[in-house]
N, CA, C and O atoms as a GROMACS GRO file, in nm:
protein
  176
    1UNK      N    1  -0.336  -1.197   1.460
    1UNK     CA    2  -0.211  -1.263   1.425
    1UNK      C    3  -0.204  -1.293   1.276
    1UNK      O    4  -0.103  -1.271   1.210
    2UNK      N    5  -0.310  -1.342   1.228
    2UNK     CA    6  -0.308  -1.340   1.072
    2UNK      C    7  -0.252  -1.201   0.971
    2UNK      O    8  -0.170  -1.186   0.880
    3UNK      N    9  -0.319  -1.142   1.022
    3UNK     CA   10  -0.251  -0.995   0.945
    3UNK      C   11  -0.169  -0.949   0.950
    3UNK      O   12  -0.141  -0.856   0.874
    4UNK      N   13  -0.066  -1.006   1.070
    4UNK     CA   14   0.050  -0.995   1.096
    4UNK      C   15   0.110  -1.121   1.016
    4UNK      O   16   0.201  -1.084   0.941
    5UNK      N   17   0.092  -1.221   1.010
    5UNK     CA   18   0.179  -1.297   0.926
    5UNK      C   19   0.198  -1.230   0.768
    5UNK      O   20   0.291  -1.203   0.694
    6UNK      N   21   0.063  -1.222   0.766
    6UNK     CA   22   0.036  -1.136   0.609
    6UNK      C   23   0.156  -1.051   0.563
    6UNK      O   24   0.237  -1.055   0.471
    7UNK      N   25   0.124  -0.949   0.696
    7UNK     CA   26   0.212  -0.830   0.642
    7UNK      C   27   0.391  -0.883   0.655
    7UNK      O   28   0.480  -0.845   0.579
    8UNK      N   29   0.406  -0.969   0.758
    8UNK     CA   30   0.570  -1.039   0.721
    8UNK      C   31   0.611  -1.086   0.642
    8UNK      O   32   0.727  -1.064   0.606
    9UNK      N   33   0.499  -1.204   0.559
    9UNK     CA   34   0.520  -1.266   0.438
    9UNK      C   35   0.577  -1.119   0.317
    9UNK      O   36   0.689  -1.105   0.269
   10UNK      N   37   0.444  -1.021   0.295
   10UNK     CA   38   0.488  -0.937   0.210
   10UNK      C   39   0.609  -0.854   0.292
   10UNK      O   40   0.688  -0.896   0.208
   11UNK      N   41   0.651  -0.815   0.335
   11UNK     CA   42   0.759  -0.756   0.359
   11UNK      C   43   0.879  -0.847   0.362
   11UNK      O   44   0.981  -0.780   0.380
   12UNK      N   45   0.910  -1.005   0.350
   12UNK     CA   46   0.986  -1.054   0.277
   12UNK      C   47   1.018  -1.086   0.144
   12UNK      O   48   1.124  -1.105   0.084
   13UNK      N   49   0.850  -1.088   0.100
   13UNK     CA   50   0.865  -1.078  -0.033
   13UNK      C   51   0.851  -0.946  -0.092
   13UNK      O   52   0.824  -0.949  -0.212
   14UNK      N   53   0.862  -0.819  -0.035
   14UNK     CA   54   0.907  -0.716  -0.102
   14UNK      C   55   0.993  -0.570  -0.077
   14UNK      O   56   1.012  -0.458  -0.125
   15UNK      N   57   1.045  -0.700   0.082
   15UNK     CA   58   1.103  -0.573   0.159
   15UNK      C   59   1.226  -0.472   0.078
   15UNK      O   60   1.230  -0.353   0.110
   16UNK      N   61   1.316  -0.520  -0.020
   16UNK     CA   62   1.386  -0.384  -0.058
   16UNK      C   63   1.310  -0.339  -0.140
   16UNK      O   64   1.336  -0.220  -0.123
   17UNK      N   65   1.208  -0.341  -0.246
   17UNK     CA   66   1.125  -0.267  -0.273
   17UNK      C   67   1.063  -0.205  -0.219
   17UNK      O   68   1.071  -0.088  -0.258
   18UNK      N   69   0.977  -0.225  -0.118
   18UNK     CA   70   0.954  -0.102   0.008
   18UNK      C   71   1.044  -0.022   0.050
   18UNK      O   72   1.016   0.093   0.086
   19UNK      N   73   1.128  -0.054   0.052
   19UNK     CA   74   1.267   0.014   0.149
   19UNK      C   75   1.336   0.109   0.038
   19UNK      O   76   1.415   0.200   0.064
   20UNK      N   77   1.318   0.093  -0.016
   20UNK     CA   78   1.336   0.173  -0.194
   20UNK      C   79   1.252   0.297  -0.227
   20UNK      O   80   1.274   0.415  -0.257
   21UNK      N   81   1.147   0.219  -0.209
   21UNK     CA   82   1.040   0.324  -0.231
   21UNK      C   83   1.015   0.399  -0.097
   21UNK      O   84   0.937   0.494  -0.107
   22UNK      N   85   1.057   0.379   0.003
   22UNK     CA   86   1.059   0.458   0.129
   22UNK      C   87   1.200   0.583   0.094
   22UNK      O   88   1.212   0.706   0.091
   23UNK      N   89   1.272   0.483   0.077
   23UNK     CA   90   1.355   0.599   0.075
   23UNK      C   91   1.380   0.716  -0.040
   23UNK      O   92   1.441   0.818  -0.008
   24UNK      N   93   1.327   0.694  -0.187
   24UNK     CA   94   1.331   0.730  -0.260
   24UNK      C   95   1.217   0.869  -0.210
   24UNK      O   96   1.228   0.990  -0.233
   25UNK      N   97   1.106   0.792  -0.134
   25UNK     CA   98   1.001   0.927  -0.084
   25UNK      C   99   1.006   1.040  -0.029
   25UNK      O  100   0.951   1.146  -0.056
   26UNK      N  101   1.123   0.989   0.107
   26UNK     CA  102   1.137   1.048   0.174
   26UNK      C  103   1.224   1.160   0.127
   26UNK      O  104   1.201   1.271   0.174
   27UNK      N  105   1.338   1.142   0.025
   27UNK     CA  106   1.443   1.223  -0.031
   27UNK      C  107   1.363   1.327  -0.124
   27UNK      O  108   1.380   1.448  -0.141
   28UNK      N  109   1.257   1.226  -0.188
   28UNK     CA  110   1.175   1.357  -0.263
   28UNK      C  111   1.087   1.452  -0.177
   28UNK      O  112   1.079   1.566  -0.225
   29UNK      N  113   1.026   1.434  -0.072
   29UNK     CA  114   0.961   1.565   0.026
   29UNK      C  115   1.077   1.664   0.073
   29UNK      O  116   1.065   1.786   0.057
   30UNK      N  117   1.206   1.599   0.138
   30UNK     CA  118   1.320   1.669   0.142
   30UNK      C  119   1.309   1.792   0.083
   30UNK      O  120   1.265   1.901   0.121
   31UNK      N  121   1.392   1.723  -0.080
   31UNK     CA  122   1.382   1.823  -0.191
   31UNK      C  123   1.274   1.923  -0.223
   31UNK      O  124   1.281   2.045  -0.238
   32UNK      N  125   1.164   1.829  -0.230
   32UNK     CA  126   1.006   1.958  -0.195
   32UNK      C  127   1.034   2.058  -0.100
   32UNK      O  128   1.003   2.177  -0.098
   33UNK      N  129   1.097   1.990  -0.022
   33UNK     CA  130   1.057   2.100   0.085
   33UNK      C  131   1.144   2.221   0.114
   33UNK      O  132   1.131   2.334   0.161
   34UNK      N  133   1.252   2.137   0.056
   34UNK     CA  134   1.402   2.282   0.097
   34UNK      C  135   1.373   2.375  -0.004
   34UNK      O  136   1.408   2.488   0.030
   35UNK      N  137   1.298   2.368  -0.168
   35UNK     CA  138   1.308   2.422  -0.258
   35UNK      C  139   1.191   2.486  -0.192
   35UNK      O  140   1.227   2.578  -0.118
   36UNK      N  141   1.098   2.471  -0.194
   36UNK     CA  142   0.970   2.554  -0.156
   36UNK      C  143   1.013   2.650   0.000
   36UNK      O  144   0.965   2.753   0.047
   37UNK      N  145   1.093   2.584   0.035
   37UNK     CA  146   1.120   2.702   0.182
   37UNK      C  147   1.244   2.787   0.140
   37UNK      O  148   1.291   2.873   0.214
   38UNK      N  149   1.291   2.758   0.021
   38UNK     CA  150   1.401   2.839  -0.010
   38UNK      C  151   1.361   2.957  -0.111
   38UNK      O  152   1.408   3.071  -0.108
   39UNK      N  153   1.270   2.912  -0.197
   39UNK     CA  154   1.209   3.010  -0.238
   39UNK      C  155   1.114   3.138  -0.150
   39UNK      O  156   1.126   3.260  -0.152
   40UNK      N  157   1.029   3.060  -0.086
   40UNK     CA  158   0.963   3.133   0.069
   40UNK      C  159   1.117   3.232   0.056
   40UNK      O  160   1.135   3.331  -0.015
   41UNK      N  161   1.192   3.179   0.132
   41UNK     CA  162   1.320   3.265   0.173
   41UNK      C  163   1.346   3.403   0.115
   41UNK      O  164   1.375   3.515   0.156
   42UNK      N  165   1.321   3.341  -0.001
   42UNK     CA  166   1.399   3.439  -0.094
   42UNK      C  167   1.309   3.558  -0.166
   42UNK      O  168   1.345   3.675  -0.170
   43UNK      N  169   1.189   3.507  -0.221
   43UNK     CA  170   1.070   3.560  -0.222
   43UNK      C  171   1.028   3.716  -0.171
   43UNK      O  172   0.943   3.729  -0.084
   44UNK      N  173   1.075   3.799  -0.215
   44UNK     CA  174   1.012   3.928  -0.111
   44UNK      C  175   0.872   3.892  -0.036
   44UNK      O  176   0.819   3.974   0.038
   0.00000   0.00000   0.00000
């Protein structure tokens, strides 16, 4: 239960920064990934 308070405390004290940096991540593998499979694609 302690480590659970832990991790609530920080996720109030930094939840849109997490949530920021989550989403900012996730949009960049996206991009990794469509460019690298689009090249694949295209690539003889």
């Amino acid at each position: 239960m302690r480590m659970g308070n832990a991790l609530q405390r920080w996720l109030d004290s930094h939840g849109l920064l997490a949530i920021a940096a989550g989403v900012l991540g996730v949009i960049t593998a996206l991009s990794v990934l469509l460019v690298l499979a689009g090249y694949l694609f295209v690539a003889p």
